[in-house]
C-alpha positions, 0 to 999 in steps of 0.5 A, spaced: 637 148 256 643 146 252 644 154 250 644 156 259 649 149 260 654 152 254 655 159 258 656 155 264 661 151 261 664 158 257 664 162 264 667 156 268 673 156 263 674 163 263 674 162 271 680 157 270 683 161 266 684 168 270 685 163 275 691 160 272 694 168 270 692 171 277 692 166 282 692 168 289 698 167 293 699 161 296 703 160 303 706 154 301 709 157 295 711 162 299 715 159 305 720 155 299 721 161 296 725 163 301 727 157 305 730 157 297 733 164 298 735 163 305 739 158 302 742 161 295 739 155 292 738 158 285 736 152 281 730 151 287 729 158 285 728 159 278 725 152 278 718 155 283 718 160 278 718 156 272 710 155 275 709 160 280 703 165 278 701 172 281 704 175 287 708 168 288 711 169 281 713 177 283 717 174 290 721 169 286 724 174 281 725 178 286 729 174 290 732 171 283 734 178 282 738 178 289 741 171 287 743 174 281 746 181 283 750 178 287 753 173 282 754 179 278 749 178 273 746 184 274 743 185 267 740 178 268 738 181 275 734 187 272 730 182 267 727 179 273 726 184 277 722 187 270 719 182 270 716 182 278 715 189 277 710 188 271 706 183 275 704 187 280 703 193 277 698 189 272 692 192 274 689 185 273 692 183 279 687 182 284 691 181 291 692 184 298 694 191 295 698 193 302 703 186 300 704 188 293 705 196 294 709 194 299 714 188 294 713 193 289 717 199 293 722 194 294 722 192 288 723 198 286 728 199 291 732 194 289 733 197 281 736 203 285 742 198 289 744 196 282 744 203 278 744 208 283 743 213 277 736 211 277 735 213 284 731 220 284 726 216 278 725 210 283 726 213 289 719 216 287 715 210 284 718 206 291 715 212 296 708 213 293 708 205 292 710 204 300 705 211 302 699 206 299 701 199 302 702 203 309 696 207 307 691 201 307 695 197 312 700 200 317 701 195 322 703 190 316 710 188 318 712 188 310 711 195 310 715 196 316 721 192 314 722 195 308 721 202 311 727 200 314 731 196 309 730 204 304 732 208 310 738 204 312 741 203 305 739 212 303 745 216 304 743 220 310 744 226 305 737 223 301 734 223 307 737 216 310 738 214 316 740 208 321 735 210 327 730 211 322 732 204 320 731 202 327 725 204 329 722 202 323 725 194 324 723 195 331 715 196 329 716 191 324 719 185 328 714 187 333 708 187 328 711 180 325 708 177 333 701 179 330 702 177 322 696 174 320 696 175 312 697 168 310 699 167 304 704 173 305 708 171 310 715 172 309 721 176 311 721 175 319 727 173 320 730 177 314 728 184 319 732 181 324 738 181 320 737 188 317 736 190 325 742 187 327 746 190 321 743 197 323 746 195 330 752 194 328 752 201 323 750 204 331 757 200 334 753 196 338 756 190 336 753 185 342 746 187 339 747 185 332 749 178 334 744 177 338 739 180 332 743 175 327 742 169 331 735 170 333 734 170 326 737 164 325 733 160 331 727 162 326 730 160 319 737 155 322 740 155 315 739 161 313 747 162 310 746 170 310 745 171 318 751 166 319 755 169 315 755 175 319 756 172 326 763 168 323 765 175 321 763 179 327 764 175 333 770 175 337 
C-alpha cells in the first residue's frame, strides 16, 4: 500500500513539473502580452516573461524581440528571439502545433528583418514551418497573417508581393470572425494595421485609414495604428 501511494506521489510530482516547464497557453496571459505590446510597455513585457512558461513564453520574447529592435538593441533582440525559437522547437512542447509553426515562421522571420544576410537560411526554416501550421489548420488566422506580413515585407525579386499580402490579410481578418483557439488568440487587431499598410503601398490611402482605425475600435490604445493615421491623414 505504502509501495502503491509513494508511486502515486512520485507520478503526481512529475506531473507538476512537466507541468511547470510546459504548461499550455493561457488566454489571459496572452491578452496582456499584447495589451503590453500595444502599449510598448517594455517592463510589462519583461515582467510577464520573468513567469510565462511554454507557448506564452515564446510570444513574449517575441513581442520583447520587437520592443527592443526598435530601441535599437538588436543584439539583445536576437537573444530573445533565440530564446522563443528554442521553446518552440523543443520537441517537449505539447501545444497546438498549427500555433506554434505558425509563431515559429514569424520568428524566424522576424531574425530575417534584423539581419537580411540571413534571409536565404530562415527563409526556408519560416516557409516549411508556415507549410505545417496551414497544413494541420488552413483556416487558423495566425497563419493567414503571417502570410501576409512575409509576403509584404519579401521583395518582389524573392517572391514578395503586396496583393499577395492582401489577399492573404483579407482571408486572415475574415477568419479572425470565427476564432475559437482559446488560449491563442492574438493579432486581430495587428492584421488590420498590416492590411491598411498594405493599402497604402497600393496608393489607397482612405482604405489604410479606415484599416488603422478599425484596428484601433479593437485595441483603442494601441500606439502603433495611432501613429499611423496622424502621419497620414490630411
Amino acid at each position: 500500500m505504502y509501495l502503491i501511494t509513494k508511486n502515486i506521489y512520485a507520478l503526481l510530482i512529475a506531473t507538476a513539473t512537466f507541468t511547470a516547464n510546459y504548461a499550455s497557453a493561457d488566454q489571459t496571459t496572452i491578452d496582456e502580452i499584447e495589451l503590453a505590446s500595444q502599449q510598448n510597455n517594455v517592463a510589462q513585457l519583461t515582467q510577464i516573461a520573468n513567469t510565462a512558461k511554454g507557448y506564452d513564453a515564446a510570444l513574449v520574447n517575441y513581442r520583447l524581440a520587437i520592443a527592443h529592435n526598435i530601441m535599437g538593441e538588436s543584439d539583445k533582440a536576437i537573444s530573445l528571439l533565440d530564446s522563443a525559437q528554442m521553446i518552440l522547437t523543443d520537441e517537449k512542447l505539447s501545444e497546438d502545433k498549427t500555433e506554434v509553426n505558425a509563431l515559429l515562421a514569424q520568428v524566424y522571420g522576424y531574425r530575417i528583418s534584423i539581419k537580411p544576410i540571413t534571409g536565404m537560411y530562415y527563409g526556408i526554416k519560416s516557409s516549411n514551418a508556415l507549410e505545417s501550421a496551414s497544413e494541420t489548420d488552413e483556416t487558423n488566422p495566425r497563419v493567414h497573417l503571417i502570410k501576409g506580413i512575409i509576403a509584404y515585407n519579401t521583395p518582389n525579386i524573392f517572391g514578395g508581393s503586396k496583393q499577395q499580402a492582401l489577399k492573404s490579410l483579407n482571408t486572415s481578418i475574415n477568419h479572425y470572425q470565427s476564432d475559437d483557439n482559446l488560449g491563442y488568440q492574438w493579432g486581430q487587431a495587428e492584421a488590420l494595421v498590416w492590411r491598411g499598410l498594405t493599402h497604402l503601398a497600393l496608393n489607397d490611402v482612405q482604405s489604410a485609414l479606415n484599416d488603422w482605425q478599425a484596428s484601433l475600435d479593437i485595441a483603442p490604445n494601441y500606439i502603433w495604428p495611432q501613429m499611423l493615421i496622424s502621419n497620414n491623414q490630411g
